[in-house]
C-alpha positions as CSV (number, residue, x, y, z in Angstrom):
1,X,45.4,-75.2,38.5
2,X,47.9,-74.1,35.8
3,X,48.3,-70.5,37.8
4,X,49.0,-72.2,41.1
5,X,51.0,-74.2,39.7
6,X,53.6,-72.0,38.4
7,X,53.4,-70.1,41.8
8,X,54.8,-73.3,43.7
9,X,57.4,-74.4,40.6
10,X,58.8,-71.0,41.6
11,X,60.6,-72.7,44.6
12,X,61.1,-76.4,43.3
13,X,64.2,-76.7,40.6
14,X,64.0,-80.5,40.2
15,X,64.4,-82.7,37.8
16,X,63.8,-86.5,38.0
17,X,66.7,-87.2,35.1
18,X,69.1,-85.2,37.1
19,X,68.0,-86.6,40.7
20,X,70.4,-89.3,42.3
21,X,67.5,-92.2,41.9
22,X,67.7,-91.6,38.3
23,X,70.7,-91.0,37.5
24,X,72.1,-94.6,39.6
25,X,69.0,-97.0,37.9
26,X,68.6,-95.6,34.3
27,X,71.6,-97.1,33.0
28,X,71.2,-100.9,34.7
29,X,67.4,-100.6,34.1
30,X,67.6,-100.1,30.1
31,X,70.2,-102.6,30.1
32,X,68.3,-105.7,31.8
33,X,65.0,-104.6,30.3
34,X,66.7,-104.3,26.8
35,X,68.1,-107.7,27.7
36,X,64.8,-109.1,28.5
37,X,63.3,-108.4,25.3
38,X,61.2,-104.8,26.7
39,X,60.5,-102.0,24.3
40,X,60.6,-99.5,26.9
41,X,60.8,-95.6,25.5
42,X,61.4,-93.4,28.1
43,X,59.4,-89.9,27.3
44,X,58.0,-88.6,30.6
45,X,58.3,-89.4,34.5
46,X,55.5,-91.5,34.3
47,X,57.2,-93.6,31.4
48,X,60.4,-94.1,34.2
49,X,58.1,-94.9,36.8
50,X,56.6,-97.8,34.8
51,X,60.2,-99.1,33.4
52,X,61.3,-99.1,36.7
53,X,58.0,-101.7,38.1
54,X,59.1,-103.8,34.9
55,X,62.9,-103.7,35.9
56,X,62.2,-104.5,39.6
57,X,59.0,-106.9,38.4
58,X,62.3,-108.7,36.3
59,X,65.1,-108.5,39.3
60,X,62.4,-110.3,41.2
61,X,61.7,-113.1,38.7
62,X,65.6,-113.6,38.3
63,X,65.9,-113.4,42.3
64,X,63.4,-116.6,42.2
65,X,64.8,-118.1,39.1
66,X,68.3,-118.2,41.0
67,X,66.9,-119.8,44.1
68,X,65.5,-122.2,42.2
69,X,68.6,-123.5,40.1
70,X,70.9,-123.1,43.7
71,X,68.4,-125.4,45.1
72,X,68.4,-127.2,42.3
73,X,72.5,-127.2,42.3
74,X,73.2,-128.4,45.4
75,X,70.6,-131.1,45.6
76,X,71.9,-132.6,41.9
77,X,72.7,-135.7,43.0
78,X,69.7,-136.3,44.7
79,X,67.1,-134.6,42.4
80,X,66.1,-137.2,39.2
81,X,65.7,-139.7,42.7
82,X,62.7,-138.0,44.1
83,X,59.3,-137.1,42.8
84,X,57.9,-133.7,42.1
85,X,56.4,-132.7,45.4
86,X,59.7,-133.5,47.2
87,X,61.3,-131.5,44.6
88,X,58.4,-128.6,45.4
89,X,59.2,-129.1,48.9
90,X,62.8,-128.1,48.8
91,X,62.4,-125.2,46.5
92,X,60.0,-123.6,48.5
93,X,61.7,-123.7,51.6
94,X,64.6,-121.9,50.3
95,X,62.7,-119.3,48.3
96,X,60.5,-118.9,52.0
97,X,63.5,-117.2,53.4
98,X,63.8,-114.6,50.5
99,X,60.3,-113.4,49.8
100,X,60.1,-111.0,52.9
101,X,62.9,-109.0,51.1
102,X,60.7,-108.7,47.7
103,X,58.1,-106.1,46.5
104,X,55.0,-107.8,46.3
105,X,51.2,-107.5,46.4
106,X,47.8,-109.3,46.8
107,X,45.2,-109.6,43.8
108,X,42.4,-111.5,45.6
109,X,43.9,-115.0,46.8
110,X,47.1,-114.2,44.4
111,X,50.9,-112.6,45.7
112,X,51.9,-110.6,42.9
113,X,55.9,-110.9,42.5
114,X,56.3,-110.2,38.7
115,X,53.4,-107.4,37.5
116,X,54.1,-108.1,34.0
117,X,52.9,-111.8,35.0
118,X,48.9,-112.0,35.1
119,X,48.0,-114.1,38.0
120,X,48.9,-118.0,36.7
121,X,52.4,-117.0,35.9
122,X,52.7,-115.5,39.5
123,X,51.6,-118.6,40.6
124,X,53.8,-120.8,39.2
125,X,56.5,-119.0,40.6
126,X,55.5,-118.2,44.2
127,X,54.3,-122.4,44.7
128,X,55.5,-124.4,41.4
129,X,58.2,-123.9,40.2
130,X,59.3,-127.5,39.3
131,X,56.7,-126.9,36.5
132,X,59.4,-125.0,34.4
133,X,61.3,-128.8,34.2
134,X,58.4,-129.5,31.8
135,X,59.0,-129.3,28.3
136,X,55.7,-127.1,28.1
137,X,57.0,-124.4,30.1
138,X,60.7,-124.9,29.7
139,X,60.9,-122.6,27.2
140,X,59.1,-119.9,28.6
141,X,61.4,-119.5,31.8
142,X,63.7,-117.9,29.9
143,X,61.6,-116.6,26.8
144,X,58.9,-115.1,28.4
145,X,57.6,-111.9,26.2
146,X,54.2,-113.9,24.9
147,X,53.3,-114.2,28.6
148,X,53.8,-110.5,29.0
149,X,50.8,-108.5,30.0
150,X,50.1,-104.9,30.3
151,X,50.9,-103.6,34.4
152,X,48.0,-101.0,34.4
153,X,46.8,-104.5,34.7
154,X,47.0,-104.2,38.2
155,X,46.4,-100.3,38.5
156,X,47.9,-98.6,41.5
157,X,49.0,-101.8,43.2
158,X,53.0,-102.1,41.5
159,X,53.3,-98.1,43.5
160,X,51.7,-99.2,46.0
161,X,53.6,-101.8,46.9
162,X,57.2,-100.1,46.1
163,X,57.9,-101.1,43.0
164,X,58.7,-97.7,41.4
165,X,60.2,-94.7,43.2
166,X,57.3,-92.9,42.6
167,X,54.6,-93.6,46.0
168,X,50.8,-93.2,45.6
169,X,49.1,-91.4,47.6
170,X,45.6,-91.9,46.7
171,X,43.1,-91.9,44.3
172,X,41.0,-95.4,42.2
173,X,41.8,-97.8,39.9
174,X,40.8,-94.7,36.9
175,X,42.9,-91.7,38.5
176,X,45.3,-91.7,40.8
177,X,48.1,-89.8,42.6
178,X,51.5,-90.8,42.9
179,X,54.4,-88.4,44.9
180,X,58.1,-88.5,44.3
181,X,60.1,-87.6,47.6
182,X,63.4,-86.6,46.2
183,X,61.8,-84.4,43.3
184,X,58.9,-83.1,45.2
185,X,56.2,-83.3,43.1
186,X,52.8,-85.1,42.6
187,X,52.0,-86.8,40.0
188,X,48.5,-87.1,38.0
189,X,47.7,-90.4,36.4
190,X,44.8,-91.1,34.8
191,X,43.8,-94.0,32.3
192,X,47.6,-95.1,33.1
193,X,48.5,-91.5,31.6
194,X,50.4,-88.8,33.4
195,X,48.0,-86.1,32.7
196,X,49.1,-83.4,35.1
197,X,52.3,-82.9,37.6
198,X,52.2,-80.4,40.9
199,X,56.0,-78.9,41.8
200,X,55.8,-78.2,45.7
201,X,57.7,-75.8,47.4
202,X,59.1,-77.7,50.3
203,X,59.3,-81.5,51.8
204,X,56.1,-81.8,53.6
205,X,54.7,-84.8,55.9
206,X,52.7,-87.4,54.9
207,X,49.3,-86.0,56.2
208,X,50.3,-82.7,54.7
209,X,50.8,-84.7,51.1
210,X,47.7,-86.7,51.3
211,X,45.9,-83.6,51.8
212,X,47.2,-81.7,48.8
213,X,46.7,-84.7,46.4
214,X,43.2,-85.1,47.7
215,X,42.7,-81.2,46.0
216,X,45.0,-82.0,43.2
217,X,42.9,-85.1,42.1
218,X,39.9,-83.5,42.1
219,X,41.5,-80.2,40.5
220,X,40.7,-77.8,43.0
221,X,43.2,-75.0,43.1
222,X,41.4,-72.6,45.1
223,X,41.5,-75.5,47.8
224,X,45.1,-75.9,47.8
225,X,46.2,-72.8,48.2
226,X,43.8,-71.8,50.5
227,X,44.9,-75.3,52.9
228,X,48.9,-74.1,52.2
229,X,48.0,-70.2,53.3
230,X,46.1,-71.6,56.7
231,X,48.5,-74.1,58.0
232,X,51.6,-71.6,56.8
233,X,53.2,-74.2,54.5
234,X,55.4,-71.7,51.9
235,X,57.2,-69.0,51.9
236,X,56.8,-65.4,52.3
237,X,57.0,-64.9,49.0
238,X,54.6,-67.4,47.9
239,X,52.7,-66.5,50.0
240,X,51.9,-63.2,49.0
241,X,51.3,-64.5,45.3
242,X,48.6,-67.5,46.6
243,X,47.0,-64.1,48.7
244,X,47.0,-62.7,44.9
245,X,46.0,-65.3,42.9
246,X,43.2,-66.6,45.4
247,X,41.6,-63.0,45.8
248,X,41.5,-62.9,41.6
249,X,39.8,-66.3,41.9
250,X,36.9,-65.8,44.6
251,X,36.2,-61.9,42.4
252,X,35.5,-64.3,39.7
């Protein structure tokens, strides 16, 4: 895979700090999740692509925070005059109308909103939120980091849902694939580690993507470049160097 590799890096001069994603999200991402208390360290794609579940995981725990305190607002002078499941009532209609807008995913019976929240927290948050009126919990709505878990928690599920820039393609909960559209380049991941990265030479279709991550998880270079020579995917002059490569390859 390293050979091919180079071969298609030949035509792709990206670079995810230097793309427009990036470059608009890095500074208001560190920012909040500095705010929030997250030690994020930004080292690789991969580490990006995680810092950015966490900062949209956070913008969607504020975006139900804020609901609930408008609702909250604007029924003040009714609200220590009702009881709970009133209360509960009134805050889920209004957060009803902004949950289509918000990533989210399913975890058995469970909406995921927040993937740094295990499957309580979430919740709380999607049908109880009165509960943070407790002096149990008040605390935690805005100091939150002991409630904090892991998000390869949850695997491929924060990609898959959109929660990073960075779409999967396929793969299981061990090793997936994810794809980047405005770097063009596959992704890797296994044991929530970016382990390998594939450059490609052009923007391709879904189909065509799915297809080349299928060889690309299961490392088979030969495969690749034989399914981007048949359906005429690159360039002449890639083209002649997969003939190359792939003829050194099948002599082996």
């Amino acid at each position: 895979m390293k050979h091919i590799k180079k071969i298609l890096a030949k035509e792709n001069h990206f670079n995810l700090k230097k793309s427009q994603g990036y470059k608009s999200d890095i500074n208001d991402l560190k920012k909040s999740l500095k705010a929030a208390h997250f030690k994020v360290k930004i080292k690789d794609d991969f580490d990006f692509f995680q810092a950015e579940i966490l900062y949209r995981g956070l913008l969607n725990k504020n975006t139900f925070q804020n609901s609930y305190e408008k609702t909250r607002y604007q029924l003040i002078d009714l609200w220590d005059s009702i009881n709970n499941n009133e209360r509960l009532d009134f805050v889920n209609r209004d957060l009803e109308k902004i949950k289509h807008n918000l990533f989210h995913f399913k975890v058995k019976d469970t909406t995921i909103w927040i993937p740094f929240f295990d499957d309580l927290f979430n919740n709380l948050y999607d049908h109880s939120m009165t509960i943070f009126e407790s002096k149990q919990y008040f605390n935690i709505y805005k100091d939150f980091q002991k409630q904090v878990i892991n998000i390869a928690t949850y695997h491929h599920l924060p990609f898959q849902a959109g929660f990073s820039s960075a779409k999967y393609v396929l793969g299981s909960k061990q090793q997936f694939i994810l794809y980047h559209p405005e770097i063009r380049s596959l992704y890797s991941i296994k044991d929530y580690r970016l382990i390998d990265k594939l450059f490609l030479p052009d923007e391709f279709s879904q189909k065509v993507i799915t297809k080349l991550a299928s060889y690309f998880l299961n490392n088979d270079a030969v495969g690749l470049g034989s399914y981007l020579l048949e359906e005429k995917l690159v360039s002449d002059k890639i083209r002649k160097r997969l003939i190359k490569y792939l003829s050194k390859e099948r002599q082996k």
